[in-house]
N, CA and C of each residue as an Amber inpcrd file, in Angstrom:
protein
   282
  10.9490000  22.0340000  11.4630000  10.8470000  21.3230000  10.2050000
  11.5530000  19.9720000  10.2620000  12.5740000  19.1670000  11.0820000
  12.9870000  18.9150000  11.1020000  12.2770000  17.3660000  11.5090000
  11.0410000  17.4150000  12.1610000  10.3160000  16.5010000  12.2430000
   9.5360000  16.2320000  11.3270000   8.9890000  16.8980000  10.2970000
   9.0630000  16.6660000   9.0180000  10.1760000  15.3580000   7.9130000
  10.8510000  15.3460000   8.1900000  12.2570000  14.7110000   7.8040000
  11.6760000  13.5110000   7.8760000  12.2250000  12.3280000   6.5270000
  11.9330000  11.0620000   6.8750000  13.2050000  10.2230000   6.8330000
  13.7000000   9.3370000   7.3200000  14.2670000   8.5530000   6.9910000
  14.2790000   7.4800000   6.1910000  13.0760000   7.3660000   5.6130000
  12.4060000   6.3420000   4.7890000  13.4180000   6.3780000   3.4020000
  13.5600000   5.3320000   2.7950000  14.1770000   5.0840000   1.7710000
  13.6010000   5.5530000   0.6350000  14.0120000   6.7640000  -0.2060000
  13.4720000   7.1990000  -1.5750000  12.7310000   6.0390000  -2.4850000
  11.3460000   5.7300000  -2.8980000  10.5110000   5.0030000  -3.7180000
  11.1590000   5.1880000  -5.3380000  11.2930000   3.8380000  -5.7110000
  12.3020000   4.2000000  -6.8840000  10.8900000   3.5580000  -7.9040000
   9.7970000   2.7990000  -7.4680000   9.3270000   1.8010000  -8.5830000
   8.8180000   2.8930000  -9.1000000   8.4640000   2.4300000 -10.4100000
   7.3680000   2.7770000 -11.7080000   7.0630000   2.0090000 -11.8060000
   5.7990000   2.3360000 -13.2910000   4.8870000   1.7990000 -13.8210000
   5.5640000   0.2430000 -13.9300000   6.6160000   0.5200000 -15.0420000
   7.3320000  -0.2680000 -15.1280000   7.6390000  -1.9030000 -14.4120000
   7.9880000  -1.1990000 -13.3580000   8.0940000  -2.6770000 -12.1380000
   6.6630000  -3.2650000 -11.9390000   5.8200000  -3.0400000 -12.5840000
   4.6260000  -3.3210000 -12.0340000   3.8380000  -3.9080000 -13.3700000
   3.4440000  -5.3030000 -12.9660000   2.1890000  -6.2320000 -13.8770000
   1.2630000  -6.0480000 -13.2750000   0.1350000  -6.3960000 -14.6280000
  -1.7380000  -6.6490000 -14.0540000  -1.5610000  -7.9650000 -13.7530000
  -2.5090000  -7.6090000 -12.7820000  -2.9880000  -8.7790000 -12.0320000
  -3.8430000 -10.3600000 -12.9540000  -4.0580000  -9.5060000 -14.2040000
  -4.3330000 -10.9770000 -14.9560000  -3.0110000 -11.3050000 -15.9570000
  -2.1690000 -10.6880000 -15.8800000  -0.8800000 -10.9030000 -16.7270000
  -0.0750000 -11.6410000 -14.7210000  -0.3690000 -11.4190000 -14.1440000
   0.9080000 -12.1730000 -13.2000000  -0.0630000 -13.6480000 -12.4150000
  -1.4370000 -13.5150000 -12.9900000  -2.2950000 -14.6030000 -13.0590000
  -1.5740000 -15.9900000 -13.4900000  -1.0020000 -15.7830000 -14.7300000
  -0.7530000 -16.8160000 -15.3590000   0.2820000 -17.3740000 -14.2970000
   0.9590000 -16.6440000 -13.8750000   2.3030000 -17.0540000 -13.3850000
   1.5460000 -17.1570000 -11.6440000   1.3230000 -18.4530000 -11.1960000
   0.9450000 -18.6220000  -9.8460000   2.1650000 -18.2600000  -8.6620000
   1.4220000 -17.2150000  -8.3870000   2.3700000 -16.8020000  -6.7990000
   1.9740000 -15.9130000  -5.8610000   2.8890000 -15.3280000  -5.1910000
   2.6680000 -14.1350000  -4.3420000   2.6490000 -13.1640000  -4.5370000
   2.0200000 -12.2300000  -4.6170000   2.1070000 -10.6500000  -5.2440000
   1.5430000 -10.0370000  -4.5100000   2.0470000  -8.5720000  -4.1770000
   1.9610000  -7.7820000  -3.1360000   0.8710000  -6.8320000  -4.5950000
  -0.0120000  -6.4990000  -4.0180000  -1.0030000  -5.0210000  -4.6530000
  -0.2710000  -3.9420000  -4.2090000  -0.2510000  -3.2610000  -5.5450000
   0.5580000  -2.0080000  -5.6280000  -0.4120000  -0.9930000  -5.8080000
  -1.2470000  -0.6730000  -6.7990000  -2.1910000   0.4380000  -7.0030000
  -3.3930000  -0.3540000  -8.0660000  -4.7360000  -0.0320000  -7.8170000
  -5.8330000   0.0170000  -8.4270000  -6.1860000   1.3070000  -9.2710000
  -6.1170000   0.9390000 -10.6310000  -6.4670000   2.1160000 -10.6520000
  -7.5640000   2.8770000 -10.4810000  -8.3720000   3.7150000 -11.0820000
  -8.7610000   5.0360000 -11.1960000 -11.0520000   4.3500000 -11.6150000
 -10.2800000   4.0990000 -12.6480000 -11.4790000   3.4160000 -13.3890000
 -12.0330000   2.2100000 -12.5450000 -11.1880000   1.6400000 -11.8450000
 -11.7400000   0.4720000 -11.1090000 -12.1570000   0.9770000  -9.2990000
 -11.5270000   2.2290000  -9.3760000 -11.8490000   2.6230000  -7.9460000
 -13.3740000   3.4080000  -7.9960000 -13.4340000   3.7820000  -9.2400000
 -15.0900000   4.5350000  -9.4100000 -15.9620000   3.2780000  -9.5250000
 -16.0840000   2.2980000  -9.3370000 -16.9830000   1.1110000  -9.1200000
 -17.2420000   1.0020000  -7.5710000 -18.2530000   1.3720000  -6.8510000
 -18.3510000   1.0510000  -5.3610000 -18.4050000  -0.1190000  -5.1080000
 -18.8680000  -0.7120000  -6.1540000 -19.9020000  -2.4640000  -6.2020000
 -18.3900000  -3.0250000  -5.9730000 -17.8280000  -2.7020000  -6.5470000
 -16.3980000  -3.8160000  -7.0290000 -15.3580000  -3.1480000  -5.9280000
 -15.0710000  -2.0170000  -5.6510000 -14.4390000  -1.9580000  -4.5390000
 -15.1740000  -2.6120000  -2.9290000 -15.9010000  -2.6850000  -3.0790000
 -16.6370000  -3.3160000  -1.9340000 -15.8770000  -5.1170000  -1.6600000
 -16.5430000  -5.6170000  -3.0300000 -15.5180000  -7.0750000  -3.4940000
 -14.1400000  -6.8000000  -2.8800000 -13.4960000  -6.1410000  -3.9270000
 -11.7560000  -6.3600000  -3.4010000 -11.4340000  -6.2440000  -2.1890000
 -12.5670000  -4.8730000  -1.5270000 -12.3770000  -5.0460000   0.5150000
 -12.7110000  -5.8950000   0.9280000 -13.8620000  -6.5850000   0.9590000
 -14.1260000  -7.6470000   1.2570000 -13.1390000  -9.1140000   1.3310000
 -12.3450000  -8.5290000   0.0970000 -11.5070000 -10.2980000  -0.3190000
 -10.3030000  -9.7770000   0.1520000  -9.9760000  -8.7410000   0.9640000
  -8.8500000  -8.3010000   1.4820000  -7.6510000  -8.1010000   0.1620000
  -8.0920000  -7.1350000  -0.9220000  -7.0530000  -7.4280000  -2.1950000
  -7.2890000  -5.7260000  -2.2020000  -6.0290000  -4.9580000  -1.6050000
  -6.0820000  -3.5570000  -1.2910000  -4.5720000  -3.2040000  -1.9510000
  -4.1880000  -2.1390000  -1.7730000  -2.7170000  -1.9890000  -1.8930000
  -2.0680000  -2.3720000  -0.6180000  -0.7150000  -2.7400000  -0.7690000
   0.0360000  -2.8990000   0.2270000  -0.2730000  -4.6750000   0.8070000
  -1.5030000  -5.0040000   0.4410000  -1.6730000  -6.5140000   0.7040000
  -0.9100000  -7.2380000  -0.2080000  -0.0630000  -8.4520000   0.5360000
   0.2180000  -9.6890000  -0.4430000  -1.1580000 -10.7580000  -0.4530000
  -1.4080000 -10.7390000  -2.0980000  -2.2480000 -11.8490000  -2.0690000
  -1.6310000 -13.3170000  -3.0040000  -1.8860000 -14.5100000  -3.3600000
  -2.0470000 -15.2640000  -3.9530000  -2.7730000 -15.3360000  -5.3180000
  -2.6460000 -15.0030000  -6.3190000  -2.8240000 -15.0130000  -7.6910000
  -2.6430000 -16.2160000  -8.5390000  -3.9470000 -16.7350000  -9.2430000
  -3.6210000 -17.7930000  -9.8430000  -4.8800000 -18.1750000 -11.0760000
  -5.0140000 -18.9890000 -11.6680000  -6.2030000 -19.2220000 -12.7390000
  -7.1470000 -20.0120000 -12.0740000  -8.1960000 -20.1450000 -11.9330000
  -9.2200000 -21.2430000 -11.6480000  -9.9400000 -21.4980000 -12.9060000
 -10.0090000 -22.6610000 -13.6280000 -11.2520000 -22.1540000 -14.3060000
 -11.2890000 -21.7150000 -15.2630000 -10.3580000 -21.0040000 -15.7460000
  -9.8290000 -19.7560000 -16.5300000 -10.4170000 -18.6840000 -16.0590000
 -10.5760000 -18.1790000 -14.7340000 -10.9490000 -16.5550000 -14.0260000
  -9.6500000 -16.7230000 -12.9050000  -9.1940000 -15.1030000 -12.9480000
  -8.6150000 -15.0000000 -12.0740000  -8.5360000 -15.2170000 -10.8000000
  -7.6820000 -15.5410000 -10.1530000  -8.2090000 -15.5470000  -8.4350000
  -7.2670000 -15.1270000  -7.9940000  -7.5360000 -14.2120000  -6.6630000
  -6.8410000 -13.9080000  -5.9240000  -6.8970000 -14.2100000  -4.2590000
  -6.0060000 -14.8840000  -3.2780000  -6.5050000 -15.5180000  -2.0160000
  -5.9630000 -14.6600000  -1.1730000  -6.4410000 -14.1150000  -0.3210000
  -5.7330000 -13.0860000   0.6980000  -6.2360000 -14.0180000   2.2180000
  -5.2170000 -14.3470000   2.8840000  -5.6930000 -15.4990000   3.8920000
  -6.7670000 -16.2620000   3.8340000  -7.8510000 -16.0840000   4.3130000
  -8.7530000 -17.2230000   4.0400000 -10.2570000 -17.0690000   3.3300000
  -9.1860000 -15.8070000   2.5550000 -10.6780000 -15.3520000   1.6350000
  -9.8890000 -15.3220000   0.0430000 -11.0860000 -15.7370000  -0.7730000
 -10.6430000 -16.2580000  -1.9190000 -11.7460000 -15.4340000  -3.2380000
 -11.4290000 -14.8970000  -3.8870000 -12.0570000 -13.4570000  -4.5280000
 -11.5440000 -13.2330000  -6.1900000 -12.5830000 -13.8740000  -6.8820000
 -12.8460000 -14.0920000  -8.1400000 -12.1470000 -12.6750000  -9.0180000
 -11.6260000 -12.2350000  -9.9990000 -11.6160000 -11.0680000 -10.3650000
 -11.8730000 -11.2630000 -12.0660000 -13.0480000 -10.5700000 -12.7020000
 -12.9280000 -10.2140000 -14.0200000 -11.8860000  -9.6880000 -14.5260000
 -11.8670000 -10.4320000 -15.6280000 -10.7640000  -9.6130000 -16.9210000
 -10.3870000  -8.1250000 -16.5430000 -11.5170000  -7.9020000 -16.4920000
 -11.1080000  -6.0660000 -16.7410000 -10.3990000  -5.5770000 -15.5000000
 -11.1850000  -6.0070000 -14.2820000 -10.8070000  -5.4330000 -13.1130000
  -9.3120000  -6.3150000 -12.8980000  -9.1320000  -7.1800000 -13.3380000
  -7.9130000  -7.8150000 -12.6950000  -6.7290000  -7.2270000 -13.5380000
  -7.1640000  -6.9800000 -14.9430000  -5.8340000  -5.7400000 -15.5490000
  -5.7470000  -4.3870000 -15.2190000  -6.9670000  -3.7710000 -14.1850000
  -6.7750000  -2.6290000 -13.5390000  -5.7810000  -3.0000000 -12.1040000
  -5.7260000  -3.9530000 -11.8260000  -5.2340000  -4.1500000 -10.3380000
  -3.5110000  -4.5080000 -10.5060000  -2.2760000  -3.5130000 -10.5020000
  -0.9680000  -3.7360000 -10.4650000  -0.6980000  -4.4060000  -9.4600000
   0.2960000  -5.0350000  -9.9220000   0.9870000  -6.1910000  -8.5900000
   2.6190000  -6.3100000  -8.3790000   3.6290000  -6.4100000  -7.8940000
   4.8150000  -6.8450000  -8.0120000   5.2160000  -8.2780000  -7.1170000
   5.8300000  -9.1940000  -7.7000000   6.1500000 -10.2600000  -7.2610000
   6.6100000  -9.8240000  -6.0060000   6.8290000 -11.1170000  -4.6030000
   7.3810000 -10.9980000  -3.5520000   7.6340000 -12.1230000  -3.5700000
């Protein structure tokens, strides 16, 4: 059992620590994707998009307004997000 065992540091975030992606829109920066939810993961069409634009969990992307639509830039791909889907998509600053 003992290889079982992690050394990994206990995960302390919540909900809490965590903005939508069109609420950390306003504020242009870096934000690491934390979780998509549920409702936005039952869209194949639109999960296809976010793989495509490299905007997954665990990715830092670039968040910002164009236009007034969200955007998000994950290296050299640059990936529009609707209202809806971009308040399904949590983020925390980095």
């Amino acid at each position: 059992m003992a290889e079982l065992a992690s050394t990994a540091e206990p995960v302390t975030e919540t909900h809490r620590d965590l903005i939508t992606a069109d609420k950390a829109a306003t504020t242009p920066g870096r934000y690491e994707v934390r979780r998509i939810i549920e409702a936005v993961q039952d869209q194949p069409d639109v999960m296809a998009i976010l793989q495509d634009g490299d905007v997954r969990p665990g990715v830092t992307v670039e968040l910002g307004m164009v236009d007034g639509a969200v955007v998000a830039i994950s290296g050299a791909h640059s990936t529009e997000l609707s209202d809806d889907i971009a308040h399904g998509i949590s983020v925390r600053p980095v």
